[in-house]
Structures are given as C-alpha cells and as structure tokens.
C-alpha positions in Angstrom: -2.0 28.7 -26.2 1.1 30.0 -23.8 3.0 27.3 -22.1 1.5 28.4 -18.8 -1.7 27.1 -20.0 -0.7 24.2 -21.7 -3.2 20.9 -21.4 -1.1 18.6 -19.1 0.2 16.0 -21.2 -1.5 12.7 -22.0 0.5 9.6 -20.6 3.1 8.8 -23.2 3.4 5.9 -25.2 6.0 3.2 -24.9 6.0 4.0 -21.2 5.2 2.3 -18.1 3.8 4.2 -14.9 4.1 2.4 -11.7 1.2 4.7 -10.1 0.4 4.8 -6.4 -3.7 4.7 -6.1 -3.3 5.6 -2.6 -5.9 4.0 0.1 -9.1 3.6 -1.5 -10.7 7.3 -2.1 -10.2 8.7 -5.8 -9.7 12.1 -4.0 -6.8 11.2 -2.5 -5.4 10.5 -6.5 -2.4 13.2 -6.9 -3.5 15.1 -10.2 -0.2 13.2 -12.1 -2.1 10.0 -11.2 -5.1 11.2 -12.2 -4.0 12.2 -15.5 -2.1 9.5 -16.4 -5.3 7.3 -15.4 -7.5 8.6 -17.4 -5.2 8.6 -20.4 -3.3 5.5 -20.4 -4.2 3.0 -23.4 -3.3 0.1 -20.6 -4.0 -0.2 -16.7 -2.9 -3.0 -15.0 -4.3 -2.9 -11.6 -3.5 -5.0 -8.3 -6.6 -6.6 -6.4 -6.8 -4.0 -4.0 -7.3 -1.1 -6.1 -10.1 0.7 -4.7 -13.2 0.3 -7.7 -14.0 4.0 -7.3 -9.9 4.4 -8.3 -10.6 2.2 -11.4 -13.5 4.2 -12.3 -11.2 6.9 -13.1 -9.5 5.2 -15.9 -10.3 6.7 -19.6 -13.2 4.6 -21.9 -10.3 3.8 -24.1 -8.2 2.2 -21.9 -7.8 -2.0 -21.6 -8.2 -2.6 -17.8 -6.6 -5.7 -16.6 -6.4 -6.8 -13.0 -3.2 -8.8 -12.0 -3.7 -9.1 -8.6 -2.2 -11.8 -6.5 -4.2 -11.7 -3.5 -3.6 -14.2 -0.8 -3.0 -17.3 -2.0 -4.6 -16.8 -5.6 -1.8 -16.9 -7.5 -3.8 -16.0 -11.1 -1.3 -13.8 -12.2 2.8 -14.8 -11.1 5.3 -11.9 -10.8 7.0 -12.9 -14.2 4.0 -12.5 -16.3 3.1 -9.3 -14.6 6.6 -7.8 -16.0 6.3 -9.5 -19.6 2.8 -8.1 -20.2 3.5 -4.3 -19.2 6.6 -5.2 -21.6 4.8 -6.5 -24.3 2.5 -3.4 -24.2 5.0 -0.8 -23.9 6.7 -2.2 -26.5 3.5 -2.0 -28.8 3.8 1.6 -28.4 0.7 1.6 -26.1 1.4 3.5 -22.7 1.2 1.7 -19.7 -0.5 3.0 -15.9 0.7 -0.3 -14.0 -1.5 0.9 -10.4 -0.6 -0.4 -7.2 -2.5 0.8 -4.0 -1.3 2.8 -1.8 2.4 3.7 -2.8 4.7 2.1 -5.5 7.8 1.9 -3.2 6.1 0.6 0.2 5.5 -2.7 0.3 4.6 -2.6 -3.7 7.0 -5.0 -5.8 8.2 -1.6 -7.2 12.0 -2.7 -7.2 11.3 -6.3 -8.9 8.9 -4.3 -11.7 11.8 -1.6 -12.2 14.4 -4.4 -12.6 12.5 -6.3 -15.4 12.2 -2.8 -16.9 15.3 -2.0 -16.7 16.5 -5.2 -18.3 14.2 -4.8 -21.1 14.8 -1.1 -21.8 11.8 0.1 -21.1 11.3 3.8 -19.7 9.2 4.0 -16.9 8.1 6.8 -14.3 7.5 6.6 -10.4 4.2 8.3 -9.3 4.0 8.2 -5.7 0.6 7.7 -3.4 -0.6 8.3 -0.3 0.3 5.1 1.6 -1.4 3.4 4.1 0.2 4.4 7.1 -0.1 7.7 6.6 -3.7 7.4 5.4 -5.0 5.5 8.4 -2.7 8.1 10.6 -5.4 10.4 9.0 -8.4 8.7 9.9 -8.3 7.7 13.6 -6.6 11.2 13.6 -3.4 10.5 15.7 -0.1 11.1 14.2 2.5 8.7 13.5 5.5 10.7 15.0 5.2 13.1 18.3 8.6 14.5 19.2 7.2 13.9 23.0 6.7 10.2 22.4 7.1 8.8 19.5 10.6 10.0 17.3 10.4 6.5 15.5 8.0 5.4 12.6 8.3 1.7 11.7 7.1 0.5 8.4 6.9 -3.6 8.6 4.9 -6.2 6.5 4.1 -9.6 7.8 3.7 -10.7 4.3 6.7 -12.0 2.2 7.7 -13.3 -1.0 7.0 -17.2 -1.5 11.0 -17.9 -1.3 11.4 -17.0 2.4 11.5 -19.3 5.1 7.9 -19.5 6.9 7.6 -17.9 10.4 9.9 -15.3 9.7 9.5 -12.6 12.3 8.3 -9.2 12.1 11.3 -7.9 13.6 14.8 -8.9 15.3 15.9 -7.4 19.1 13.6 -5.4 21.5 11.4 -2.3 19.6 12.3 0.7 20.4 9.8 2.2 23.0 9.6 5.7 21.2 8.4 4.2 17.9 4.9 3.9 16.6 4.6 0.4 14.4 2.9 0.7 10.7 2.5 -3.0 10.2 0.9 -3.7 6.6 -0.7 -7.0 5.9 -1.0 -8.3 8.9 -3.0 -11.5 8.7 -5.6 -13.2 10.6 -2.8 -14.6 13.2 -3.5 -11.9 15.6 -2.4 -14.2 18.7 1.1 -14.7 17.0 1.9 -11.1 16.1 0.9 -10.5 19.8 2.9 -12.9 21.0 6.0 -11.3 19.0 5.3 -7.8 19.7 5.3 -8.8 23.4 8.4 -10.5 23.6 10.2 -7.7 21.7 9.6 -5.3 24.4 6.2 -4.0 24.4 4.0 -3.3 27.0 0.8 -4.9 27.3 -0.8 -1.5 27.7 0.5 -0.5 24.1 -2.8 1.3 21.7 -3.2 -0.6 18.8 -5.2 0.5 15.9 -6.6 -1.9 13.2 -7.3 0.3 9.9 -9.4 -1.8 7.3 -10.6 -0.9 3.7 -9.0 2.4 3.9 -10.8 5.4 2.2 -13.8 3.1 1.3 -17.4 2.6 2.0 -16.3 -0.3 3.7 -13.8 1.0 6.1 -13.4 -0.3 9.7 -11.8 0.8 12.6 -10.7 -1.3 15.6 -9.2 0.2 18.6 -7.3 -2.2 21.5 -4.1 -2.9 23.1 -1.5 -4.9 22.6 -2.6 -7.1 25.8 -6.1 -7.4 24.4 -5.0 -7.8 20.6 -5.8 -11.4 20.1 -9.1 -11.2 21.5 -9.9 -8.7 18.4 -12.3 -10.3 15.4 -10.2 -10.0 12.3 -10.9 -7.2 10.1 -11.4 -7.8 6.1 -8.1 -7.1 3.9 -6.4 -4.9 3.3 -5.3 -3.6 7.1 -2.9 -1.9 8.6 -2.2 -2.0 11.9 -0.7 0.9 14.0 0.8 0.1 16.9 3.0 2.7 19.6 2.2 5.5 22.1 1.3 7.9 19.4 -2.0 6.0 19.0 -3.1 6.5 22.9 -5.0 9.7 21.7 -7.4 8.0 19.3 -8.3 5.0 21.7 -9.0 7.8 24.0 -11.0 9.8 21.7 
C-alpha cells in the first residue's frame, strides 16, 4: 500500500489527546478527532460532551466522564490530571474530550502543565468552539468590517480561588465589538446590569445560543434593555452580544 493511501493512524499509545468535540453535532468532529475517538483505549469526557459525540468512541474504548458541572464537584481538577497520567503511563492512549475547543475556556493550560510535569506527550486537537458555532446558527457573523472589527471571548465562570463577583470585564466595551460570553449563568439581571454600565446601549441584539448542535437547541433573541426579562435557557449557553447580531433579531 503507497503512503498516499496509508490507513490514518490509530491514536498512539502512551499519549494523551486533549480533543475539541466541538458544539454538540458529531458532524462538526474534524476527521483527526474523529479518528482518534474511535481509536483511543481511554476517553475521558467533560459533562457537556454532546452523547451523539460519545457515540463515536470505539467498542474497546473505557469511557469515563469527569465532568464538573456546576457545583458537582465529582471529579476535582487534580484527579482529572492523575488519571489521564496513570493511563498514559500504562501504555493505553488517552482522547481526554472537552466540548467545544481545548484552548477556549477548556482547562487546556492546567491539563498541559500536569503533563508536562509528568512527561507525558500529549497532542492539541482543536474544535469548533462555541462562538463560532452559534455565529453559524442564528447566521450572523461575529466580525463585520462595517460594525463590528472586535470579537470578545469572555466567561462568567471562574476557577473556585477567585474572588466572587468578579466582573466580566474592566473600563467601557468597545462599541465596534460583538461579545462571545460563555457560561453565562442564570443571573441575567446582573450581567445586564454590567454590560450597561460598561457602555452599552440598551438597544444592543443579544443572542442566547443553548445546547448547541443538539436536538435540544434553543435560541433566544433580545436586547440588552430587555435581557433580564428573558427565561433562562438550559446549560450550556453562549451569549452573543454587539451590533453584528442586529441581522438575526431582524431575520
């Protein structure tokens, strides 16, 4: 068989994967992720991996969910890192699949530093995050060079460590920026509240993105003025937020 026709290669053992499963649909998997799903001898999954993604993984493969969702704090950071360690180490390859994309929003650098302390080799395997995916869906784009030269990725979500009530963001927002905010909560009146006093008008679209790629999925379409008055949507959501968004509220 010529190189040129080679089978891909099966994921490789004594290495960990930090996989994006992207928002939700399995068709949206890049063929790397793919592969190394369906060949991995370990997948460690995070609570909102999509259960169409999981499907994908191979009939061999020990599927473990570590998610931390919310407040249910099964699974702690630490142990996460020692168990893809403990596997990789017992020669078994590892697909450790986050949704969406590794390095937004994903614990990638905290997973990569354990790695790296241990000595473990590990790969990136980027996803389609959530931005872009629910960019997709109401079909407005995130950038417009006549409106909107900014994209903003926030999270209102932090690690345990940080002070509660942090903001979402320091000095006024720029007005040519559309807002990708990830995890936002249920405390829609706050994160009005805070979007309004850094700058932006009441008028602003906003666009509430839940379940992404799912059978599930929701769609919300407001403004900023009329944010608080929306019913929260069911995790995960992303909220898009800026001028850019004006042509899906009108659509």
């Amino acid at each position: 068989m010529s190189e040129a026709h080679a089978k891909p290669a099966a994921a490789e053992k004594g290495v960990v994967y930090l996989v994006g499963a992207g928002p939700g649909d399995p068709e949206l998997l890049t063929l790397k992720a793919m592969r190394l799903l369906t060949t991995a001898d370990v997948v460690m999954h995070d609570d909102l991996v999509a259960d169409a993604v999981l499907a994908q993984a191979g009939a061999h493969a020990e599927v473990t969910s570590v998610g931390k969702r919310c407040k249910n704090r099964r699974v702690t950071q630490q142990q996460i890192h020692e168990m893809m360690i403990a596997a990789a180490r017992q020669n078994k390859s590892v697909v450790r699949l986050k949704s969406g994309d590794p390095m937004v929003f994903g614990r990638a650098s905290e997973e990569m530093d354990a790695l790296d302390v241990a000595g473990v080799r590990y790969e990136i395997v980027p996803g389609i995050t959530a931005a872009a995916a629910a960019a997709s869906v109401v079909q407005a784009s995130l950038s417009d060079r006549r409106i909107a030269s900014k994209i903003v990725l926030l999270t209102a979500h932090h690690a345990s460590d940080k002070e509660p009530g942090q903001p979402l963001w320091q000095g006024t927002l720029p007005s040519d920026a559309t807002l990708a905010i990830y995890m936002p909560g249920s405390k829609y009146a706050e994160m009005q509240a805070e979007l309004l006093a850094a700058g932006m008008p009441s008028t602003t679209p906003c666009i509430a993105v839940s379940c992404l790629g799912t059978a599930e999925e929701q769609i919300c379409a407001t403004t900023l003025g009329k944010f608080a008055e929306m019913t929260p949507l069911p995790a995960p959501v992303v909220l898009l937020v800026g001028e850019a968004m004006a042509k899906a509220i009108k659509s």
